[in-house]
C-alpha positions in Angstrom: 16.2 28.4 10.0 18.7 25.7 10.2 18.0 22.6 7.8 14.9 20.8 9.7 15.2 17.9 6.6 16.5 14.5 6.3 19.3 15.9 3.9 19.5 18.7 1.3 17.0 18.9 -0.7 16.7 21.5 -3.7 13.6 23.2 -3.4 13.4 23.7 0.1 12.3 27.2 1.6 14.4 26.9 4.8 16.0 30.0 4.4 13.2 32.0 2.8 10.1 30.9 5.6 10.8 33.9 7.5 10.2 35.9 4.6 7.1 34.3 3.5 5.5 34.5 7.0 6.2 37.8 7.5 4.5 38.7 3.9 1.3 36.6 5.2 1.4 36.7 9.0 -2.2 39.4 9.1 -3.5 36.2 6.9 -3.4 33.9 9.8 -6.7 34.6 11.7 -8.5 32.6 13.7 -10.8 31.3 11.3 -7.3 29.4 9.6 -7.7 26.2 10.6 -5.9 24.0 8.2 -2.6 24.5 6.0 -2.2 22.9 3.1 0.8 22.3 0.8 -0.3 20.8 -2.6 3.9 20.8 -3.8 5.2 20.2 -0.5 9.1 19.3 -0.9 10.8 19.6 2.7 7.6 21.0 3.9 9.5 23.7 5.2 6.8 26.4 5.4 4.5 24.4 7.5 7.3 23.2 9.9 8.2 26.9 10.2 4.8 27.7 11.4 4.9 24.5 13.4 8.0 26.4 15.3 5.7 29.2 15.8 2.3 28.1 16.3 2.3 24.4 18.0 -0.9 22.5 17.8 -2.4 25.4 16.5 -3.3 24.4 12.5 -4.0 20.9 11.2 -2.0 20.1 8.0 -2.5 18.4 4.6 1.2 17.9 2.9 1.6 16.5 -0.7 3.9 15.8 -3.2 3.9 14.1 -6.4 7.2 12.5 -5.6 6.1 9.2 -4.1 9.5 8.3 -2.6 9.5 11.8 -1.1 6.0 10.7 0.7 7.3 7.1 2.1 10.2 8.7 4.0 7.5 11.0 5.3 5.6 7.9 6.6 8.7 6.1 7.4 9.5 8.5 9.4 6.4 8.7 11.7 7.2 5.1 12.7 10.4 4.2 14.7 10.6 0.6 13.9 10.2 1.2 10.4 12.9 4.4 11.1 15.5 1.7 12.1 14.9 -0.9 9.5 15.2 1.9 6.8 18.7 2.8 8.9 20.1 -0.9 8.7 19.2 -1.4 5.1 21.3 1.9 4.1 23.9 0.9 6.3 23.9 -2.6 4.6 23.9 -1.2 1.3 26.7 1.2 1.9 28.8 -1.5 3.4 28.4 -3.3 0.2 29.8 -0.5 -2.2 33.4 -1.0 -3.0 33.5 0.7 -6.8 32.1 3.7 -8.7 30.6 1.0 -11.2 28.2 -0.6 -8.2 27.4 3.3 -7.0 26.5 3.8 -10.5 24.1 0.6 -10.3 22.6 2.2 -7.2 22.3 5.7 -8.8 20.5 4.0 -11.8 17.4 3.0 -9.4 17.0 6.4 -8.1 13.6 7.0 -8.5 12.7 3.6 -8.3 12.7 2.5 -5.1 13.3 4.4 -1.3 16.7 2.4 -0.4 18.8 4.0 -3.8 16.6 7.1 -3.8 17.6 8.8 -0.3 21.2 6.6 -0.1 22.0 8.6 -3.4 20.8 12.1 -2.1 22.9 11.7 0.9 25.7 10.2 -1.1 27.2 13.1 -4.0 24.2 12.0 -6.4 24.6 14.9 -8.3 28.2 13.8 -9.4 28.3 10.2 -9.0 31.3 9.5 -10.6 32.9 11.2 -7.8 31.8 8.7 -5.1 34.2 8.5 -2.6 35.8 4.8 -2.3 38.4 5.5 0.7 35.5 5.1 3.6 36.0 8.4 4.8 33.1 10.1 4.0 30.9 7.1 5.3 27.4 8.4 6.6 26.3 7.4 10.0 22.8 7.3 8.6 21.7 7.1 12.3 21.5 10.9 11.9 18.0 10.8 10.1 16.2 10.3 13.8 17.9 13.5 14.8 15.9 15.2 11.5 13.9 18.4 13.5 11.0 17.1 11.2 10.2 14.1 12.3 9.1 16.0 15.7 6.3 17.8 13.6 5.3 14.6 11.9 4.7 13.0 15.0 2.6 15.0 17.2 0.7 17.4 15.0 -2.1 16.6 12.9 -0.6 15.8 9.6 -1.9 14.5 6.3 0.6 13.3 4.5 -0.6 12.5 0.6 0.7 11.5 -2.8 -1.9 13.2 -4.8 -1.9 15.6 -7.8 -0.9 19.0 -6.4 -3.2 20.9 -9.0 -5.8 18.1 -7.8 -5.4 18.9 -4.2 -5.5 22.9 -4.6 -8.6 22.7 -6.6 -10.2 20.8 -3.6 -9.6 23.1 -1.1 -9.0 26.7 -3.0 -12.5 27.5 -1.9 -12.4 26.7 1.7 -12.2 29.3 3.7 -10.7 27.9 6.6 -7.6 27.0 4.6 -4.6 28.4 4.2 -2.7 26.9 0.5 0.8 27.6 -0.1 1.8 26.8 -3.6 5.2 26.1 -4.3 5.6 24.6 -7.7 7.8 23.4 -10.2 9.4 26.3 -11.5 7.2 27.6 -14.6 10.1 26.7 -16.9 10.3 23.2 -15.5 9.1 20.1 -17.0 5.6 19.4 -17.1 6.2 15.7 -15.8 5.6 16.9 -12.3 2.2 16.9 -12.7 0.2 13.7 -12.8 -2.0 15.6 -15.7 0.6 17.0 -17.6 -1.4 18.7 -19.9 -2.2 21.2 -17.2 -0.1 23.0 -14.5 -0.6 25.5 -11.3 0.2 28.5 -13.8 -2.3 27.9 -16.9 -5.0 27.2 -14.0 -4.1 30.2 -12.4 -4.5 31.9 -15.1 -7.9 30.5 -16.4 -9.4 30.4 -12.8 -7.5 33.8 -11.2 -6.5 33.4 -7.7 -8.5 36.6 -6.5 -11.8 34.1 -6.7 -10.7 31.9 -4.2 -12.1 31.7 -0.7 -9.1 30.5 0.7 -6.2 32.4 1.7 -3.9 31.4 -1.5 -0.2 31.7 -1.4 1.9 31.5 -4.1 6.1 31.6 -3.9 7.7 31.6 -7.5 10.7 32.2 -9.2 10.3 36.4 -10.5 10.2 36.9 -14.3 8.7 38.4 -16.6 5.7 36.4 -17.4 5.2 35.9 -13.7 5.0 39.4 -13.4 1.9 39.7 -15.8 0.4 36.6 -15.1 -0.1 38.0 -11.2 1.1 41.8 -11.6 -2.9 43.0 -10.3 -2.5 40.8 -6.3 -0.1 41.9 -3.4 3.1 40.7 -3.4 6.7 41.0 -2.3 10.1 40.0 -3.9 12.9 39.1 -2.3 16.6 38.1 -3.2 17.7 34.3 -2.8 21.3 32.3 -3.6 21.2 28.7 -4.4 23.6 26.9 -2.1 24.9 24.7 -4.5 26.0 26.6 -7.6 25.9 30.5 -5.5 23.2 31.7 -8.3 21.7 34.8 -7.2 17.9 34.9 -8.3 14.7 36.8 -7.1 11.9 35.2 -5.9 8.4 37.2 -5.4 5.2 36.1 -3.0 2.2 36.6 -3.8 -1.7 36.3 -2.5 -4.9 36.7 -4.0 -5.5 40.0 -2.8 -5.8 43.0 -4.9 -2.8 45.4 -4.3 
């Protein structure tokens, strides 16, 4: 699937939906009515089966990241679409140095303007901001995002919650459909609002194979992965990171007994 995002984002499942629905397509019964995303990134599962299935599911998409959420709400609203577009056009404009990109880069997860000019902008090496011009962004290309067609006429939640929050809510529904993809287990904690407790120790304390809900979960493969869900059906399958060409494995898995 071709990138249906604003930009690229690390994370996103573009490349792997086809792979995850196949794994969980018998799954999606009539009695499915909702899908929900507790860690929901680019969203790129639910925008896959958007493709697929139109006006077929409602949807509930979170994300702790609450800049990540406001472009999603920006988005649904074309005025607000076009304001965002000037103001990044505006602060681009106003860059002439490294020094002032750096001053930008700084407020990164502070406030939506620096946060999404920097992802579109080399913010993983800002020191190499261009300064010639040439690689000016005609940010007019966010309203061409495929997403913002999903946003807009399907029936999306869009949230800022607590992901483990959210799939607690819902895990024993079953006319939901939860597809959990977290921060990796060897990530920081600080993605979670209660970072004292993440998807995996819940998991482990309240096993999957209770749920009501159809649970999906996709996760980087390791060892402790493979005990924590080694008795539930699952699949692996081989993924490269586009930016540094890693080669990893990543496995699926649902709470059904293999």
């Amino acid at each position: 699937m071709k990138n249906h995002f604003f930009f690229g984002y690390a994370g996103n499942k573009r490349q792997e939906v086809e792979n995850i629905y196949n794994f969980i397509s018998q799954d999606l019964n009539n009695n499915i009515e909702t899908i929900i995303e507790p860690f929901c990134g680019t969203s790129a599962f639910s925008y896959y089966l958007f493709t697929l299935f139109p006006k077929r599911f409602k949807y509930i998409l979170n994300d702790n990241n609450k800049l990540l959420i406001e472009l999603y709400n920006i988005a649904k609203d074309d005025i607000k679409l076009d304001e965002l577009i000037e103001n990044l056009t505006v602060l681009q404009n106003k860059i002439t140095n490294k020094e002032e990109y750096n001053d930008v880069a700084k407020k990164i997860n502070k406030d939506i303007l620096s946060w999404l000019f920097c992802h579109m902008r080399y913010y993983i090496r800002p020191g190499l901001y261009p300064l010639n011009g040439l690689n000016n962004i005609n940010f007019d290309k966010l309203k061409n995002a495929p997403i913002i067609n999903f946003l807009k006429n399907e029936n999306v939640t869009i949230l800022n919650d607590d992901g483990l929050e959210l799939y607690k809510r819902y895990c024993n529904n079953n006319k939901c459909l939860i597809f959990l993809d977290p921060p990796y287990l060897n990530s920081c904690n600080d993605f979670y609002v209660n970072k004292n407790c993440n998807i995996y120790e819940y998991t482990y304390d309240n096993p999957i194979k209770n749920n009501k809900s159809v649970t999906v979960l996709c996760l980087e493969n390791n060892f402790i992965i493979k005990m924590l869900f080694k008795e539930y059906k699952n699949t692996t399958y081989g993924k490269t990171y586009e930016s540094t060409k890693k080669k990893t494995t990543h496995v699926i898995v649902k709470n059904q007994i293999a």
